[in-house]
KEKOLBA-778580 format. One record per residue (C-alpha): residue in three letters; residue number from 1; x, y, z. Coordinates in steps of 0.02 Angstrom, whole numbers, always signed. Layout:
BEGIN
residu; num; east; north; up
ala; NUM; X; Y; Z .
...
//
This chain:
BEGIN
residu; num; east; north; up
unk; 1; +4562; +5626; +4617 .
unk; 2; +4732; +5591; +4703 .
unk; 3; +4702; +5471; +4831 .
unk; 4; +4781; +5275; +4798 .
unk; 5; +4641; +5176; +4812 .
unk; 6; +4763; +5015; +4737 .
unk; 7; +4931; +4994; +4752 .
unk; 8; +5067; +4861; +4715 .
unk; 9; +5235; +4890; +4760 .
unk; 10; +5392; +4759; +4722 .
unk; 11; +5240; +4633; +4732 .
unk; 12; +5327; +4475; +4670 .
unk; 13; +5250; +4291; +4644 .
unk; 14; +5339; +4123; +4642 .
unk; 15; +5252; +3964; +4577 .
unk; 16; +5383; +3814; +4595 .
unk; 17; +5525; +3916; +4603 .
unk; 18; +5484; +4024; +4445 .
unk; 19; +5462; +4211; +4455 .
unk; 20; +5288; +4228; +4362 .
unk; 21; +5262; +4429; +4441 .
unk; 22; +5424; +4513; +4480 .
unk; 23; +5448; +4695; +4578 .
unk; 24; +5284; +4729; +4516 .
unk; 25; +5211; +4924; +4563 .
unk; 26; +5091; +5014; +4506 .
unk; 27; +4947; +5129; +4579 .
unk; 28; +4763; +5174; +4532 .
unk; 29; +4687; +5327; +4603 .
unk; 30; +4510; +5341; +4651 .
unk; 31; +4396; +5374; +4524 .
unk; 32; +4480; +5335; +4366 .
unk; 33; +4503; +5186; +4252 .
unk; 34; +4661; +5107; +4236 .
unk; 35; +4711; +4981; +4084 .
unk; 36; +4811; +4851; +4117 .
unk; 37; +4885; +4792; +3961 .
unk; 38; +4982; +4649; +3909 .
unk; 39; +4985; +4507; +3813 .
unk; 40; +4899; +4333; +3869 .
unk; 41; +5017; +4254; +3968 .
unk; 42; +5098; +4416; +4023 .
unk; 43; +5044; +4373; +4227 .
unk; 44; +4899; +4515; +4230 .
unk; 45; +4773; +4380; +4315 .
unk; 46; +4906; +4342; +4423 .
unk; 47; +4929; +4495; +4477 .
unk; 48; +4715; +4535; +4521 .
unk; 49; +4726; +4391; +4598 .
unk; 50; +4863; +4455; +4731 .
unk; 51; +4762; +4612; +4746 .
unk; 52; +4630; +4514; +4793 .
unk; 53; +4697; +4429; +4928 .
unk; 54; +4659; +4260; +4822 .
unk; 55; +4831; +4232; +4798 .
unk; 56; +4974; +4263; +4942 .
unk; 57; +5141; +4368; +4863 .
unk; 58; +5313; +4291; +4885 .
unk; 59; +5383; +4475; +4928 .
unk; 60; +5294; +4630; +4904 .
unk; 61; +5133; +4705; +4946 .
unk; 62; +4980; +4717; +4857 .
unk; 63; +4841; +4829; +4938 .
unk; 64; +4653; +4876; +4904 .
unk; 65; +4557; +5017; +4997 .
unk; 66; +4696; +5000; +5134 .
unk; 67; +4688; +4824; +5163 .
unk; 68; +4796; +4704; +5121 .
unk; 69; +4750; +4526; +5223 .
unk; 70; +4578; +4551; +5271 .
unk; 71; +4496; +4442; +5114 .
unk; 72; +4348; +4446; +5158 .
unk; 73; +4345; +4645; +5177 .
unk; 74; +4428; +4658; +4999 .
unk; 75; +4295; +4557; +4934 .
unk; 76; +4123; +4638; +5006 .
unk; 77; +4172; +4821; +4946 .
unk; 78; +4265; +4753; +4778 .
unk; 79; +4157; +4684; +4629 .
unk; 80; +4272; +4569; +4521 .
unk; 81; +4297; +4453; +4370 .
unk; 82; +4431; +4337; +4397 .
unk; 83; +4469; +4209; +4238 .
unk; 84; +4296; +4105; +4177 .
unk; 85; +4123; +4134; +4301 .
unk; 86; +4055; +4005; +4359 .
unk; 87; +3852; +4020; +4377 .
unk; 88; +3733; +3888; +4469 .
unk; 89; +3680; +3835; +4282 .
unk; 90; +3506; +3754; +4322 .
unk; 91; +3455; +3941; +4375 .
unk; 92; +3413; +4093; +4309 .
unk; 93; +3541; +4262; +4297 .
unk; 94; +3423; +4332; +4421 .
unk; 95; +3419; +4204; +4553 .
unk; 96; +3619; +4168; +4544 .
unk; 97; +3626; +4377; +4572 .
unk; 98; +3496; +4343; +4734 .
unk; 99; +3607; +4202; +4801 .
unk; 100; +3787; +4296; +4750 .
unk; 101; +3677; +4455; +4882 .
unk; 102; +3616; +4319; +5012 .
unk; 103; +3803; +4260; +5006 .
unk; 104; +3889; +4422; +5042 .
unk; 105; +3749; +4470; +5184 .
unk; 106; +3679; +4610; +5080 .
unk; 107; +3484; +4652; +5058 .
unk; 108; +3403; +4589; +4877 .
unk; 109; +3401; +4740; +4806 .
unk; 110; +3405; +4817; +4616 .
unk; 111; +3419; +4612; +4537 .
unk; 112; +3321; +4679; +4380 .
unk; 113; +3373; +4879; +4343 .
unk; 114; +3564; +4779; +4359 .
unk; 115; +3502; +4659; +4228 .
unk; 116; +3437; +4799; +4125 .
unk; 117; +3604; +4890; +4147 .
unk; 118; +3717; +4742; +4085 .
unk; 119; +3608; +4716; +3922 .
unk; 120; +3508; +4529; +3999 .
unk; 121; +3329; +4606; +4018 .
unk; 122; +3180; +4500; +4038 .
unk; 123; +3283; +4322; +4060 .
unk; 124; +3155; +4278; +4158 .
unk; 125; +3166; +4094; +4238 .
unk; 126; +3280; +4050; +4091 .
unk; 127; +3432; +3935; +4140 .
unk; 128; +3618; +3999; +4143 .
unk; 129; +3641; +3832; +4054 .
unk; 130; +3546; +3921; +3903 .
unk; 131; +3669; +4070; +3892 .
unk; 132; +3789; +4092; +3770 .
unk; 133; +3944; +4155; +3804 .
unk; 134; +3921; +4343; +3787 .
unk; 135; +3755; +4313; +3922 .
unk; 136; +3881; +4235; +4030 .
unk; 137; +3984; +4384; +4039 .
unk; 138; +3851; +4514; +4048 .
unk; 139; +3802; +4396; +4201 .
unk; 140; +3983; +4415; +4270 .
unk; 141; +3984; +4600; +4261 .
unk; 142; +3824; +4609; +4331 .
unk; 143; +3866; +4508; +4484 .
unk; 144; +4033; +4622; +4496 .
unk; 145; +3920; +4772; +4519 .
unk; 146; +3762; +4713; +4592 .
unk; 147; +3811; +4762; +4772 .
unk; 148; +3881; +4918; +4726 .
unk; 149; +4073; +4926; +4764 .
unk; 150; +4196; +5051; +4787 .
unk; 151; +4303; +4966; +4663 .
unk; 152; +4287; +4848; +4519 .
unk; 153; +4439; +4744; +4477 .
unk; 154; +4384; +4660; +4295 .
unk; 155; +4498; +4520; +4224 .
unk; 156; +4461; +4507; +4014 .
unk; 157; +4281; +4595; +4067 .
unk; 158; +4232; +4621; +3846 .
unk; 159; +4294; +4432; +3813 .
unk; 160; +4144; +4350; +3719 .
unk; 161; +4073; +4499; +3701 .
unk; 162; +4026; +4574; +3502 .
unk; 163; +4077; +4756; +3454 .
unk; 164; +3899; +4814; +3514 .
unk; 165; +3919; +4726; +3690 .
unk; 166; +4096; +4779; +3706 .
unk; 167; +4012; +4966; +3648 .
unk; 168; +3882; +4964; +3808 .
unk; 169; +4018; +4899; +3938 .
unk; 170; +4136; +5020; +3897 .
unk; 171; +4002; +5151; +3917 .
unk; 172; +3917; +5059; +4085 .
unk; 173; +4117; +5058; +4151 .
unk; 174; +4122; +5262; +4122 .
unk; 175; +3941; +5296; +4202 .
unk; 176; +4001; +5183; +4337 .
unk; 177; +4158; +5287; +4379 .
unk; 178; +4059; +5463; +4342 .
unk; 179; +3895; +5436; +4421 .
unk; 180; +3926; +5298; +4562 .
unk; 181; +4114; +5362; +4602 .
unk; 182; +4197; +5200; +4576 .
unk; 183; +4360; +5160; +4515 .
unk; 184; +4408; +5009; +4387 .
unk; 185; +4558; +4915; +4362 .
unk; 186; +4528; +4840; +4235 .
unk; 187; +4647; +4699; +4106 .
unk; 188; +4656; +4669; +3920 .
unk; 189; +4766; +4599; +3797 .
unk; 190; +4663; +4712; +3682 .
unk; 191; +4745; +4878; +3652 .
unk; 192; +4591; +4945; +3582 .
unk; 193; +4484; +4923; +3704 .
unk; 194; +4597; +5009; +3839 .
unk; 195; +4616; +5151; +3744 .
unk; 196; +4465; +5182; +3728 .
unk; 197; +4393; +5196; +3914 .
unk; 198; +4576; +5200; +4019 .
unk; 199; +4634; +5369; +4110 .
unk; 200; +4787; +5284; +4138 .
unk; 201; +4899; +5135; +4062 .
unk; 202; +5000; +5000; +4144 .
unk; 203; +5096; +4901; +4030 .
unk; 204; +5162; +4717; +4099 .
unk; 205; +5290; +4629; +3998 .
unk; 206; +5333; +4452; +4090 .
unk; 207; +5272; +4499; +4247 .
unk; 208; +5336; +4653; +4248 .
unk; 209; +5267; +4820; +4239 .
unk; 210; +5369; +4928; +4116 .
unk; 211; +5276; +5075; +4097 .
unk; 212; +5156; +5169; +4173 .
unk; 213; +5071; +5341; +4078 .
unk; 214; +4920; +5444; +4067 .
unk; 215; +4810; +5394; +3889 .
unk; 216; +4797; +5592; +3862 .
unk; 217; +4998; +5613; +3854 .
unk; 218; +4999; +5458; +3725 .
unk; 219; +4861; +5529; +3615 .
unk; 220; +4949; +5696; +3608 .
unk; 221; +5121; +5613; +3584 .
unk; 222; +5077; +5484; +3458 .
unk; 223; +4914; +5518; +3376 .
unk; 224; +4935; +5410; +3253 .
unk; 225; +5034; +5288; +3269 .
unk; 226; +4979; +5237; +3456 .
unk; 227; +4969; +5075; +3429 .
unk; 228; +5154; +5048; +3366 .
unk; 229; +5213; +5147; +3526 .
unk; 230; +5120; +5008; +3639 .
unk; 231; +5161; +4858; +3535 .
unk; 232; +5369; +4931; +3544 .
unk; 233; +5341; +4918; +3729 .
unk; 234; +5253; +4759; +3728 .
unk; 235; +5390; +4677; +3641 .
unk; 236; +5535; +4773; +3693 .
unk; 237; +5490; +4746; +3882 .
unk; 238; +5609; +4844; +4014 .
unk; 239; +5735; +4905; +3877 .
unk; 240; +5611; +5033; +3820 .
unk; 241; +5565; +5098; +3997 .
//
């Protein structure tokens, strides 16, 4: 499990002359889940973005699988969740996942067992428009993995979602990576959700990463008082790098 499968390195981002991502690098290996924490605000969906070729960096690169221009490339082997989905809301989950497959050229295959997977069984013909908020983000996920990608990149993926939905993802995310060899980058501002499911920890404070480590040294360093060791670094930024 040592091959980059992401990468950033000095990616930086400029939105009317402000630095929102600044000499931002960090590096996911195949096959593992990486937590990106930070706190809202902190330029994590910036920084997906620019991995996903939806956004263009200032200086820097940002690469996926290799590629770093080819958008549309990124986006057939990736599955991602970028801020709020948007659904065609007059139709059902399982028709928006058959046009999301039409879409990206692929055959209409495994629609329902996906369904099933994400926790949405048996919606039948009922409207997106109908689904609360947690439905909306089982849909999401469910579109990120429908065609089976190499990677998942997963912005907020357990927002909406109640302690028994964020439960099931976190275990669909580590059947994904074990059984289907794919990797996840995923964000959070939730500490305890990342470390629960991450291999590995990327903190961002202002756009800027500020430390990267392996959850097993953590839990043997601080085993009880993880929490305060992330929050230090949260607010403490580069000074405690």
């Amino acid at each position: 499990m040592d091959q980059i499968v992401i990468s950033a390195s000095n990616l930086t981002k400029t939105f009317s002359g402000k630095e929102v991502i600044r000499n931002c690098t960090f590096s996911v290996e195949r096959g593992s889940i990486y937590g990106f924490l930070g706190r809202n605000g902190a330029g994590k969906t910036t920084v997906l973005k620019l991995l996903l070729g939806l956004l263009k960096p200032s200086a820097g690169t940002a690469s996926v699988l290799g590629l770093d221009r080819d958008n549309e490339e990124i986006l057939r082997r990736t599955g991602s969740l970028i801020e709020t989905p948007v659904f065609y809301e007059h139709l059902s989950a399982a028709d928006n996942l058959r046009l999301h497959l039409a879409y990206m050229g692929i055959e209409d295959v495994g629609v329902e067992p996906t369904l099933c997977c994400v926790g949405l069984p048996a919606t039948g013909s009922q409207p997106v428009s109908t689904f609360s908020l947690g439905m909306r983000q089982r849909l999401a996920i469910a579109r990120a993995i429908i065609h089976r990608p190499e990677v998942l990149i997963l912005d907020e993926p357990v927002n909406g979602l109640d302690p028994v939905g964020m439960k099931e993802m976190r275990l669909l995310f580590r059947r994904l990576v074990q059984e289907e060899g794919m990797t996840i980058l995923l964000s959070s501002h939730l500490l305890s959700e990342i470390k629960q499911i991450a291999d590995r920890v990327g903190v961002i404070v202002d756009g800027t990463i500020v430390q990267e480590v392996e959850m097993t040294d953590i839990r043997k360093q601080y085993p009880s008082d993880m929490e305060d060791y992330f929050i230090s670094l949260i607010q403490g930024g580069a000074a405690h790098v």
